[in-house]
KOLVEXLO-305861 format. One record per residue (C-alpha): x, y, z; residue in three letters. Coordinates in nm, 4 decimals, padded with zeros to 6 digits. Layout:
BEGIN
<node c1="X" c2="Y" c3="Z" resn="ala"/>
...
This chain:
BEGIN
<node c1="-03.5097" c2="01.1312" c3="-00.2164" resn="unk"/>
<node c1="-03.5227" c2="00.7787" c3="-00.0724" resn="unk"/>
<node c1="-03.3538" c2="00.6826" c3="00.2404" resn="unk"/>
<node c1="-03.0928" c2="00.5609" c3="00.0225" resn="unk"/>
<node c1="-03.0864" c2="00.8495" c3="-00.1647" resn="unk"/>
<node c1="-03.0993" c2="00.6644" c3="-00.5150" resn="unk"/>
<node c1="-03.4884" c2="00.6677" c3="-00.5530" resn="unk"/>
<node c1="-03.4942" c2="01.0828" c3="-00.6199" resn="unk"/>
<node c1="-03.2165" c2="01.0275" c3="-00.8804" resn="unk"/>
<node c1="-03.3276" c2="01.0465" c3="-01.2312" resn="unk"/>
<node c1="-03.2689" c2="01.2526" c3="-01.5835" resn="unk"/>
<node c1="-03.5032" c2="01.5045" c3="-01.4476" resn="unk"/>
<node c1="-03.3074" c2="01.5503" c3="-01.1432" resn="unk"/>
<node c1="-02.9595" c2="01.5958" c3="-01.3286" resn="unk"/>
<node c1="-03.1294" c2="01.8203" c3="-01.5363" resn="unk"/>
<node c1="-03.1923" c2="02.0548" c3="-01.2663" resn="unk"/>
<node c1="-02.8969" c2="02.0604" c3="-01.1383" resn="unk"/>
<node c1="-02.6954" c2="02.1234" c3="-01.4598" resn="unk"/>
<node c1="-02.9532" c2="02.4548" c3="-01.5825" resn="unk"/>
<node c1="-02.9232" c2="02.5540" c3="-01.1644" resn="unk"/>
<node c1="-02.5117" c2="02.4848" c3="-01.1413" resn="unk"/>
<node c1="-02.3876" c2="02.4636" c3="-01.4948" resn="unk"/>
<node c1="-02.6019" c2="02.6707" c3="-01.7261" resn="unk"/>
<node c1="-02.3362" c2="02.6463" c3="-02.0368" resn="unk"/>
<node c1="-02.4500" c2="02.2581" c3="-02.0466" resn="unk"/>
<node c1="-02.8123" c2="02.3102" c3="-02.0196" resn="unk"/>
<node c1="-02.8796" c2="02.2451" c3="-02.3222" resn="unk"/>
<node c1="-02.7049" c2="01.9256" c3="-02.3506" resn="unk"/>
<node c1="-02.8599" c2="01.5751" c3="-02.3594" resn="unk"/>
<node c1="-02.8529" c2="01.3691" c3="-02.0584" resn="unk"/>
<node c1="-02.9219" c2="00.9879" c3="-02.0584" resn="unk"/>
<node c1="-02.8163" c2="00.7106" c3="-01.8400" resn="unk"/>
<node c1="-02.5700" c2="00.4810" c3="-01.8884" resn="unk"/>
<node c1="-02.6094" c2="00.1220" c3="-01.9976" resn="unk"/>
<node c1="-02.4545" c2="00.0228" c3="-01.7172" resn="unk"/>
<node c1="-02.4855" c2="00.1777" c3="-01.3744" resn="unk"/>
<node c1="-02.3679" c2="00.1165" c3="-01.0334" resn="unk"/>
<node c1="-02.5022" c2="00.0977" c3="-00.6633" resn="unk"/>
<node c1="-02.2609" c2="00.3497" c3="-00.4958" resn="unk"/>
<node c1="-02.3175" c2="00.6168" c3="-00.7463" resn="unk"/>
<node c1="-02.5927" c2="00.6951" c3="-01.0327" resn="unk"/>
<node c1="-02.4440" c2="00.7821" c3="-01.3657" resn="unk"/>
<node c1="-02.5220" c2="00.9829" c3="-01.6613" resn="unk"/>
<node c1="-02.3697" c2="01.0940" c3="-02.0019" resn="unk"/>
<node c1="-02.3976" c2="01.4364" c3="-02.0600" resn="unk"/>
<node c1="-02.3833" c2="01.5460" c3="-02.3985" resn="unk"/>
<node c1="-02.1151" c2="01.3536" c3="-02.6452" resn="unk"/>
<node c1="-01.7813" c2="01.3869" c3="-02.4165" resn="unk"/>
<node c1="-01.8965" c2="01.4050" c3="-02.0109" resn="unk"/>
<node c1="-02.0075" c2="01.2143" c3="-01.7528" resn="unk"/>
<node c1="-02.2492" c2="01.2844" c3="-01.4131" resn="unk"/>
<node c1="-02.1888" c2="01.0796" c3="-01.1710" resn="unk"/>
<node c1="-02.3533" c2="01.1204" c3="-00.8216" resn="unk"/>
<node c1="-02.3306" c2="00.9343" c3="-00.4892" resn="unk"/>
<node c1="-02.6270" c2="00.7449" c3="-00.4260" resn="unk"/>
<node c1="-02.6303" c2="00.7638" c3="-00.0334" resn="unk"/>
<node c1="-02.4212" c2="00.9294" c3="00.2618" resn="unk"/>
<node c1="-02.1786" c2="00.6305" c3="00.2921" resn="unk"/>
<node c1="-02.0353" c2="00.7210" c3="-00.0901" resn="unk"/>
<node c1="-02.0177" c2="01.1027" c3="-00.0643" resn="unk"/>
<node c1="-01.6894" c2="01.0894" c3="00.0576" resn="unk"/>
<node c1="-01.5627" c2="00.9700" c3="-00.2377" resn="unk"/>
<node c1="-01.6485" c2="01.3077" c3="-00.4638" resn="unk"/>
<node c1="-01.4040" c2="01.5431" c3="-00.3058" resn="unk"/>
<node c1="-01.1576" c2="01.2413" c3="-00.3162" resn="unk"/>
<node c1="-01.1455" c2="01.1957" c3="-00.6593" resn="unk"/>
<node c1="-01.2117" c2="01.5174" c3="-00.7227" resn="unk"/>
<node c1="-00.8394" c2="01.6140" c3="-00.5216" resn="unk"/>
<node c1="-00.6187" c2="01.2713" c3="-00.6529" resn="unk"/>
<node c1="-00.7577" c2="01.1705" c3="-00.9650" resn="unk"/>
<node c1="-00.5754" c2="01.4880" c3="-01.1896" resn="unk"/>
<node c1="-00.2604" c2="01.3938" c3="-00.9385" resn="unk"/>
<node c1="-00.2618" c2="01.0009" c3="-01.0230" resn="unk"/>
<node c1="-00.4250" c2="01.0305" c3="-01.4545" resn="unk"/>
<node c1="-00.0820" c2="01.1486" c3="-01.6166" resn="unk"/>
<node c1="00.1279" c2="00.9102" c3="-01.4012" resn="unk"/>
<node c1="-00.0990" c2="00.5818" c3="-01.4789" resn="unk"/>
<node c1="-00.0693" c2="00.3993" c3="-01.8211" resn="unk"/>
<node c1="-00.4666" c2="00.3634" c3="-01.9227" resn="unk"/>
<node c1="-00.6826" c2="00.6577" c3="-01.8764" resn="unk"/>
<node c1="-00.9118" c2="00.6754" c3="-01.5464" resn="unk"/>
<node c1="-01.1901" c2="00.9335" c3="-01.4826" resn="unk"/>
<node c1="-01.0715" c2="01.3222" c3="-01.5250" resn="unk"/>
<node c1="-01.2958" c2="01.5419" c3="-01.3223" resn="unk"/>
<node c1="-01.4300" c2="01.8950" c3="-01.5181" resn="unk"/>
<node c1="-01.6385" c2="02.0377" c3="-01.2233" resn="unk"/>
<node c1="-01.7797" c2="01.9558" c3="-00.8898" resn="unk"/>
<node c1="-02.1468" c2="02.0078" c3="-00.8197" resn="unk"/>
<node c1="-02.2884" c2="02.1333" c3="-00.5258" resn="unk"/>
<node c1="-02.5917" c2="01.9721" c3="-00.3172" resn="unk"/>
<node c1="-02.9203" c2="02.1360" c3="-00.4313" resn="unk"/>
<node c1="-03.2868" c2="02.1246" c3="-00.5604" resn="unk"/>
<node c1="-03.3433" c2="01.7891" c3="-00.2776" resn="unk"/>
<node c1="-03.0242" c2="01.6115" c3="-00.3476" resn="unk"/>
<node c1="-02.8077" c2="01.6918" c3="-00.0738" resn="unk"/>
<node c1="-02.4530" c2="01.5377" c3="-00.1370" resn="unk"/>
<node c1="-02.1303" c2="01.7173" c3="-00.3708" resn="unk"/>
<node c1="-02.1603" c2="01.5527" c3="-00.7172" resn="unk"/>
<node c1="-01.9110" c2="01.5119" c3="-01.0031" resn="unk"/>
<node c1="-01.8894" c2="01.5910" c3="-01.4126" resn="unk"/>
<node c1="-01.5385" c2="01.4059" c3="-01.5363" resn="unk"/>
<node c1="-01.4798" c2="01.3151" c3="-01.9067" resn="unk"/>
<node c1="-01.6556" c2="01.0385" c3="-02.0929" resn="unk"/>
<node c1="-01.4770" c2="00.7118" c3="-02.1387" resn="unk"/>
<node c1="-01.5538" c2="00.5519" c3="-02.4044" resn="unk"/>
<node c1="-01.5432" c2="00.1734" c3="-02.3738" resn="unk"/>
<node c1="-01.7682" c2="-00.1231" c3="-02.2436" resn="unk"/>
<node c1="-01.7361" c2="-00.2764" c3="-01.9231" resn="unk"/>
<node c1="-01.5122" c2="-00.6404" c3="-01.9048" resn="unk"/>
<node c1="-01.6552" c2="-00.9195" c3="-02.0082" resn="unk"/>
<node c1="-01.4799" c2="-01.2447" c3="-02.1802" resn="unk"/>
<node c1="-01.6818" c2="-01.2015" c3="-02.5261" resn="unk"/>
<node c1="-01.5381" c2="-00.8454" c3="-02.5707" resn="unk"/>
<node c1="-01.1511" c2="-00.9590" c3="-02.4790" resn="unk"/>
<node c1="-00.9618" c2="-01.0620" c3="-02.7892" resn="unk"/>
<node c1="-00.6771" c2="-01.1799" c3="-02.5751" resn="unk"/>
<node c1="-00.7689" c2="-01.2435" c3="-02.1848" resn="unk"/>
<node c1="-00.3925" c2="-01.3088" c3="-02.1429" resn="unk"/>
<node c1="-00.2831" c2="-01.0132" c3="-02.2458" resn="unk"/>
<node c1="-00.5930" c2="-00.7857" c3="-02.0465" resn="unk"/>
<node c1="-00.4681" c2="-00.9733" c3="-01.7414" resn="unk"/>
<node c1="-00.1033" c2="-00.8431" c3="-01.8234" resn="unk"/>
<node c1="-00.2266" c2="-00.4942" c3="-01.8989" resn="unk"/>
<node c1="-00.4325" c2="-00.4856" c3="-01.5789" resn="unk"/>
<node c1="-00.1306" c2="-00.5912" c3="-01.3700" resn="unk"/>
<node c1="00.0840" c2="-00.3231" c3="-01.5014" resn="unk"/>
<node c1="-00.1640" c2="-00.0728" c3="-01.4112" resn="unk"/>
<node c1="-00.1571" c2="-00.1930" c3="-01.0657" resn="unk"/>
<node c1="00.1905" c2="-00.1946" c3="-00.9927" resn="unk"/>
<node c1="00.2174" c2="00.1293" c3="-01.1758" resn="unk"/>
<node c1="-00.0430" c2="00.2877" c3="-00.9292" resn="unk"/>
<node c1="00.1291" c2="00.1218" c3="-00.6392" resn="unk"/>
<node c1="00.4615" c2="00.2737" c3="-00.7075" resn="unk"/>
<node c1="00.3074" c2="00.6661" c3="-00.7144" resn="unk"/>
<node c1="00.4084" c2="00.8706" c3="-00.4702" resn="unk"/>
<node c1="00.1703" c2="00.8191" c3="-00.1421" resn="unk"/>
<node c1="00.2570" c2="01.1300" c3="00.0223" resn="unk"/>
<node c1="-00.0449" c2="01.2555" c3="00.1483" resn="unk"/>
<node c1="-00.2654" c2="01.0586" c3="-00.0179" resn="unk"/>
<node c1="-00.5756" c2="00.9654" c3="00.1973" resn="unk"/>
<node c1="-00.4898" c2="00.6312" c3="00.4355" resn="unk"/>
<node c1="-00.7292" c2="00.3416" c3="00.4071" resn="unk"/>
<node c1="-01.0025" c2="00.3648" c3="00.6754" resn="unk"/>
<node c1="-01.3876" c2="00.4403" c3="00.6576" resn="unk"/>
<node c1="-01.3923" c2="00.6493" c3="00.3495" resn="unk"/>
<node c1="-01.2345" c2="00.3225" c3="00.1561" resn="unk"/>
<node c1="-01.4638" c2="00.0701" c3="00.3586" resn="unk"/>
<node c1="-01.1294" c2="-00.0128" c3="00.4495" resn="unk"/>
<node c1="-00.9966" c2="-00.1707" c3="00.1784" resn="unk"/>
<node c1="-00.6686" c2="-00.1059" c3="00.2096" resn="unk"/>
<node c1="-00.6679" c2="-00.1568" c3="00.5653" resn="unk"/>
<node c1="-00.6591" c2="-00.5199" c3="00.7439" resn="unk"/>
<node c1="-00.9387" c2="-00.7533" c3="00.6266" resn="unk"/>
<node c1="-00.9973" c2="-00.8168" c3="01.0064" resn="unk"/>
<node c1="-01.1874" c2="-00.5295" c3="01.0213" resn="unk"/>
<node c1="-01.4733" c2="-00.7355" c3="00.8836" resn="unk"/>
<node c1="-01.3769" c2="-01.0840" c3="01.0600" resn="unk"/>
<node c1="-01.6619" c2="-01.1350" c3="01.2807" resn="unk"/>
<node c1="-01.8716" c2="-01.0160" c3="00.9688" resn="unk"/>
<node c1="-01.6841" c2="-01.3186" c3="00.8300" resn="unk"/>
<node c1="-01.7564" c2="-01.5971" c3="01.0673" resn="unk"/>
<node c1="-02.1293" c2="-01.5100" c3="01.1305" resn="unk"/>
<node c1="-02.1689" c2="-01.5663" c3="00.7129" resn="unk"/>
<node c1="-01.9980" c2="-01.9194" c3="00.7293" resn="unk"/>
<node c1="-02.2221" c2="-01.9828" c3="01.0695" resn="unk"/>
<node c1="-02.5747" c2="-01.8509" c3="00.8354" resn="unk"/>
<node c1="-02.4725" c2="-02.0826" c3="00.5658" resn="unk"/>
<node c1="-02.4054" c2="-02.3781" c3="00.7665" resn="unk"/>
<node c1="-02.3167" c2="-02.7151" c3="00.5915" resn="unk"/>
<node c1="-02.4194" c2="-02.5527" c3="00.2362" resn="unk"/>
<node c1="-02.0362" c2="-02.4857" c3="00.2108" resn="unk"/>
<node c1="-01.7693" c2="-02.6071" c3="00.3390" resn="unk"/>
<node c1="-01.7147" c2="-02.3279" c3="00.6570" resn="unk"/>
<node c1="-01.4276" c2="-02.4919" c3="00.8449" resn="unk"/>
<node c1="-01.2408" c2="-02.4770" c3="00.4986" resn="unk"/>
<node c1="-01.3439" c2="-02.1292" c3="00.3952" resn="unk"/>
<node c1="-01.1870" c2="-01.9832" c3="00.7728" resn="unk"/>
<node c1="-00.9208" c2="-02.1631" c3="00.6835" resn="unk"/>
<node c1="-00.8509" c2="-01.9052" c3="00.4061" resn="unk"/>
<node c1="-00.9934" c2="-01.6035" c3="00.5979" resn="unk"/>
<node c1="-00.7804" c2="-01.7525" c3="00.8871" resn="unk"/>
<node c1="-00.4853" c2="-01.7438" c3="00.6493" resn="unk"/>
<node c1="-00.5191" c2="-01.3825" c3="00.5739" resn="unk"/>
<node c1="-00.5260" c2="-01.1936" c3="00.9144" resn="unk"/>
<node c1="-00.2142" c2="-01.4275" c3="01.0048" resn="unk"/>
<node c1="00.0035" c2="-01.2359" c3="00.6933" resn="unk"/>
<node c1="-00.0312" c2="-00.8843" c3="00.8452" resn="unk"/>
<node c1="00.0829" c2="-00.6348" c3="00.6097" resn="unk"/>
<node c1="00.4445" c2="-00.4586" c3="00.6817" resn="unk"/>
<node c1="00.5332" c2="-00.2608" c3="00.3582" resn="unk"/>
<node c1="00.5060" c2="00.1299" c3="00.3132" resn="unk"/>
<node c1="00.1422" c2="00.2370" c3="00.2481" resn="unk"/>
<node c1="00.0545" c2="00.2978" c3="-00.1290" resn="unk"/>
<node c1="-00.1912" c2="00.3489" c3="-00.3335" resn="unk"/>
<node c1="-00.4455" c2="00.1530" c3="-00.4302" resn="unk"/>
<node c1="-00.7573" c2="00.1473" c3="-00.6568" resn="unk"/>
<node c1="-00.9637" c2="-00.0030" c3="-00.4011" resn="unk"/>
<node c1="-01.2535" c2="-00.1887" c3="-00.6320" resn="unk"/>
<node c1="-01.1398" c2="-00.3710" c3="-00.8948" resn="unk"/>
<node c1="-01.3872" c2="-00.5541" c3="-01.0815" resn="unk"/>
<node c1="-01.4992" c2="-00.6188" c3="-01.4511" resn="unk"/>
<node c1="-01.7811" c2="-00.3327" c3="-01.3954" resn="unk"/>
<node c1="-01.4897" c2="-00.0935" c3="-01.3082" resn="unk"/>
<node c1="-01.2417" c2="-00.2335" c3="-01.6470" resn="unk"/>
<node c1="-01.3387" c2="-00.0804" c3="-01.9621" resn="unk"/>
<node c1="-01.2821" c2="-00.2960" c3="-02.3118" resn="unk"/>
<node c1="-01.2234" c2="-00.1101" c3="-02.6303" resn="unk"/>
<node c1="-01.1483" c2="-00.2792" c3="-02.9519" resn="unk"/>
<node c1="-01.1115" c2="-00.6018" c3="-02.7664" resn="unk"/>
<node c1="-00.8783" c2="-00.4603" c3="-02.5134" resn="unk"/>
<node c1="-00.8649" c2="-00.2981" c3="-02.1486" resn="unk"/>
<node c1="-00.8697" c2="00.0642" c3="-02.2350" resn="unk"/>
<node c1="-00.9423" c2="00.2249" c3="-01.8991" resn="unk"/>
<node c1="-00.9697" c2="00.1920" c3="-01.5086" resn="unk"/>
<node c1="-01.2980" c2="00.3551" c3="-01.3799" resn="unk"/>
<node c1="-01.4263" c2="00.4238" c3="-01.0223" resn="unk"/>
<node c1="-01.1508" c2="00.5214" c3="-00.8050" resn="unk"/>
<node c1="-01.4390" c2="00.5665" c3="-00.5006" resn="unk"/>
<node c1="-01.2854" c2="00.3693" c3="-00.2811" resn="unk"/>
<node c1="-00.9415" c2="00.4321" c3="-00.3442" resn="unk"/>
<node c1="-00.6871" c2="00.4902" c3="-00.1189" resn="unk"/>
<node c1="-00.3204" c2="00.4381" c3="00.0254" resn="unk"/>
<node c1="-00.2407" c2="00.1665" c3="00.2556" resn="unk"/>
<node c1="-00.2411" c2="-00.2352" c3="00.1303" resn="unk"/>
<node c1="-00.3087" c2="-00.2955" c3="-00.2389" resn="unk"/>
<node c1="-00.4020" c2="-00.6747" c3="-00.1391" resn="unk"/>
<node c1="-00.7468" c2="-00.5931" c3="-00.1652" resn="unk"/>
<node c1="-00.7259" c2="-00.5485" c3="-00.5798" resn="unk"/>
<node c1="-00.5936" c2="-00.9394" c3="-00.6146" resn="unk"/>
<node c1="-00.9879" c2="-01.0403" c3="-00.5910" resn="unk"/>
<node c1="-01.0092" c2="-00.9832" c3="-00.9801" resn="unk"/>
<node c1="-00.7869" c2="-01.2596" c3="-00.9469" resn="unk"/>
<node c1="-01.0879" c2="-01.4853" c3="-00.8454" resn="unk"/>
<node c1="-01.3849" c2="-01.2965" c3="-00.9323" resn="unk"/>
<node c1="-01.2650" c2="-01.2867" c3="-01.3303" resn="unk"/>
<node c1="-00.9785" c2="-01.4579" c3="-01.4092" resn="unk"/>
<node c1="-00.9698" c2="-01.8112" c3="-01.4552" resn="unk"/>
<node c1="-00.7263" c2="-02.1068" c3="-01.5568" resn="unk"/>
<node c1="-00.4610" c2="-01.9805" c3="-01.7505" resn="unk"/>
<node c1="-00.5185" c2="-01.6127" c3="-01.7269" resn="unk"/>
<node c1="-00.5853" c2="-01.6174" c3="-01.3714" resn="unk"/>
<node c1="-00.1521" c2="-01.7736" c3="-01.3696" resn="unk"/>
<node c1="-00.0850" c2="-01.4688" c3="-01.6013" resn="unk"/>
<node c1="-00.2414" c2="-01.2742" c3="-01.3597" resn="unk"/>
<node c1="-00.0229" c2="-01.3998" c3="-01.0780" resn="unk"/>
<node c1="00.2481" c2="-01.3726" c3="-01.2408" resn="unk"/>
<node c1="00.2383" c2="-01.0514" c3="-01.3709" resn="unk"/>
<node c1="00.1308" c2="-00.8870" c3="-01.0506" resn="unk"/>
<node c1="00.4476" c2="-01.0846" c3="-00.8678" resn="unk"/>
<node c1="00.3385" c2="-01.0128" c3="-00.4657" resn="unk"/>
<node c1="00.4424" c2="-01.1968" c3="-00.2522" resn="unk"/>
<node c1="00.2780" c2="-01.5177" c3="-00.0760" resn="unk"/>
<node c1="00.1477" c2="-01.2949" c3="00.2415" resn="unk"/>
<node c1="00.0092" c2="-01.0232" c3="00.0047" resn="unk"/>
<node c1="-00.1591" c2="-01.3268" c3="-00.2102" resn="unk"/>
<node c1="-00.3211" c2="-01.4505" c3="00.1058" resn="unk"/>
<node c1="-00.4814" c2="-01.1029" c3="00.2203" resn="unk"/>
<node c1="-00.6056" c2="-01.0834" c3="-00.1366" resn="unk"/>
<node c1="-00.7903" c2="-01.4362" c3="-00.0910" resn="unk"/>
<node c1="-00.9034" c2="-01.3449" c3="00.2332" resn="unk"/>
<node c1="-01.0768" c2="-01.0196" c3="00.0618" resn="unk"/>
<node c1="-01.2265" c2="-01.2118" c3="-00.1629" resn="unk"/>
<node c1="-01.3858" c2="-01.4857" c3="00.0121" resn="unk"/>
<node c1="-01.5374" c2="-01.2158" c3="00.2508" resn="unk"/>
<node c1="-01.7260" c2="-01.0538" c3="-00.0130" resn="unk"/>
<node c1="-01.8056" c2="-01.3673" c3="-00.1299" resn="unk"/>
<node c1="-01.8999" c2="-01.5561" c3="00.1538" resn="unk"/>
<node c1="-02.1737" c2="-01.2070" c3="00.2591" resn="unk"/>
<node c1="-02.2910" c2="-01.2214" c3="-00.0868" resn="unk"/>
<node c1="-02.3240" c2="-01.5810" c3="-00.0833" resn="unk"/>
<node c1="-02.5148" c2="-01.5657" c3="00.2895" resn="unk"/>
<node c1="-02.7457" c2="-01.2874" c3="00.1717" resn="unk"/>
<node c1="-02.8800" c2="-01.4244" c3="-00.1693" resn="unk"/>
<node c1="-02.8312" c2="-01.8169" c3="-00.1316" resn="unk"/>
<node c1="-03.2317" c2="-01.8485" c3="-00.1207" resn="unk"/>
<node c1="-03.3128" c2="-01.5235" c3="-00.3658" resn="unk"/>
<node c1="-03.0816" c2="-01.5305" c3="-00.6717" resn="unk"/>
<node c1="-02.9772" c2="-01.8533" c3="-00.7331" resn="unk"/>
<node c1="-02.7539" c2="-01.7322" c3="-01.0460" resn="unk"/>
<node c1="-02.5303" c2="-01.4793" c3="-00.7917" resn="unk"/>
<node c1="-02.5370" c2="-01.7132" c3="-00.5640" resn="unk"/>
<node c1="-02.3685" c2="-02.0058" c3="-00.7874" resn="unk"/>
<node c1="-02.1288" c2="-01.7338" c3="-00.8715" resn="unk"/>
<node c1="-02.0046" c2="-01.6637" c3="-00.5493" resn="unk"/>
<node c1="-01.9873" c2="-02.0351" c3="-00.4658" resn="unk"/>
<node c1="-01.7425" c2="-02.0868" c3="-00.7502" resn="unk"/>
<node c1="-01.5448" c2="-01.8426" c3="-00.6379" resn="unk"/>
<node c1="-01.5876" c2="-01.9860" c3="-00.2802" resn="unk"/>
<node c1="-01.4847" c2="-02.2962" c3="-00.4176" resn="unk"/>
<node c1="-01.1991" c2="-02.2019" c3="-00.6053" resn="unk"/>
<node c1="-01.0227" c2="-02.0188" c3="-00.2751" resn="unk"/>
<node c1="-01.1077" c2="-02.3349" c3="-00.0848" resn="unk"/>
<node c1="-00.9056" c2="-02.5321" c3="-00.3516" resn="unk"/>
<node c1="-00.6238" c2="-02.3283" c3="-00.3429" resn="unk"/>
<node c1="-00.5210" c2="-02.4750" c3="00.0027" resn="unk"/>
C-alpha cells in the first residue's frame, strides 16, 4: 500500500480478499469499473455486485456508515441507492473495513445520455426532498466523518480566502467573498436532516436516458442539506438549472449556503490546477463565474 492507500489496490488485491473473506464468490470475475472514484476504488464482482473500498484513512469512516443507514434510508427513497450484501474485514496489507453492495446498473450523468435534462433535474429534486424528510433520529450529525458537509461552510472559510488571495487578479476575489461572505451570514436554523452529502454527475446514474439511481452516500449525513444545491452550478445550466430551483423550493438563506459550497470547492480546485489542467480549471471558472453573476 501507498501512503494513500490507493497504489496497493488492484484486481489482484480484491481477489485475495474475496477467496480469504468470501470463499462462495471466489470464483467470480472481478474487473474495475469504467468509472472510478478518488475516495474509494471500485470493482464489479461477478454479474450483480459491487467492491468498493476506501482508498485512504480519511474515507474509512464511511463503510460502517453506509453499511448501518443505507438498508434504513433504500426502501424510503424513490430511485435505488447502493444496498450493502457484506462487510469485509482489513486483511492480506489492506488495512481498512471494505464493502460488497448490489450492482447498479446505469452510466454516470452526462448531458448526451439525458433525454430530458428538465425532467432529470425534477427527478433529482424529488429525491432530495424525499431524503430530507426521513426520519433523522439518530442518524450520524455532520462533522469530520462528512468533511462537514452538512455542517456550516465556515468551517473551511480561511481555506476560502487564502484560494481567492493564491489566485489574485485571475478572478474576480472581492466578488467571489462576496458570495462566500453571503453564505456564513444565512446560518442555518431548521431541524437537522439528512443529507446525501456529494452530489455530483459521477454520483447520478442515467439509464435509458433517465436518472435511475443515487450512488455514494460516503459523505452522508444529518444536519444542513445546503451542501447538495452545488449540482445546481456544477451541472445544471439555463433552463434546467430554474427547474432545478424550482423544484427543490429552499429558501433564499438555504440557496446562499449552497452557493457558498460551491464556490469553495471551486475556488480550491480552481487555485490548485489554474497552471496544470487548463480544461478543469476553465470548468471551475465557469462555475466561478456563474455564482459571481448571480449577485
Amino acid at each position: 500500500m501507498t501512503e494513500d492507500g490507493r497504489g496497493g489496490i488492484d484486481v489482484a488485491l480484491v481477489k485475495r480478499l474475496i477467496a480469504a473473506q468470501f470463499p462462495q464468490w471466489t470464483d467470480l470475475p472481478v474487473r474495475p469499473v469504467k468509472v472510478d472514484g478518488w475516495d474509494n476504488r471500485t470493482y464489479h464482482l461477478g454479474d450483480d455486485m459491487s467492491v468498493r473500498l476506501p482508498s485512504a484513512k480519511w474515507y474509512a469512516a464511511a463503510v460502517e456508515k453506509e453499511q448501518r443507514w443505507l438498508p434504513v434510508l433504500a426502501p424510503q427513497l424513490p430511485l435505488p441507492v447502493p444496498a450493502p450484501i457484506a462487510q469485509g474485514q482489513p486483511g492480506l496489507g489492506y488495512p481498512y473495513h471494505w464493502s460488497i453492495n448490489r450492482w447498479l446498473p446505469g452510466e454516470t450523468a452526462a448531458h448526451d445520455r439525458i433525454s430530458d435534462v428538465n425532467e432529470f433535474a425534477t427527478n433529482l429534486a424529488d429525491f432530495l426532498i424525499t431524503l430530507r424528510k426521513i426520519d433523522s433520529n439518530g442518524g450520524p450529525i455532520a462533522g469530520e466523518h462528512s468533511f462537514y458537509r452538512g455542517a456550516s461552510p465556515a468551517h473551511y472559510d480561511s481555506e476560502t480566502r487564502a484560494a481567492v488571495a493564491s489566485l489574485g487578479d485571475r478572478i474576480d476575489g472581492a466578488r467571489a467573498l462576496k458570495v462566500w461572505e453571503a453564505a456564513l451570514a444565512a446560518p442555518y436554523n431548521g431541524p437537522p436532516v439528512w443529507f446525501h452529502g456529494d452530489v455530483a454527475y459521477g454520483n447520478l446514474l442515467v439509464e435509458n436516458g433517465r436518472l435511475s439511481a443515487v450512488i455514494d452516500f460516503g459523505t452522508s449525513g444529518v444536519g444542513d442539506p445546503a451542501c447538495d444545491l452545488a449540482i445546481t452550478w456544477t451541472f445544471f445550466r439555463g433552463e434546467s438549472r430554474e427547474t432545478f430551483r424550482r423544484a427543490i423550493a429552499v429558501d433564499d438563506g438555504m440557496w446562499a449556503r449552497g452557493r457558498g459550497w460551491t464556490i469553495w470547492k471551486s475556488l480550491i480546485v480552481l487555485a490548485d490546477q489554474i497552471d496544470t489542467d487548463p480544461e478543469g480549471a476553465a470548468e471551475n471558472r465557469r462555475i466561478i463565474d456563474d455564482l459571481i453573476a448571480e449577485l
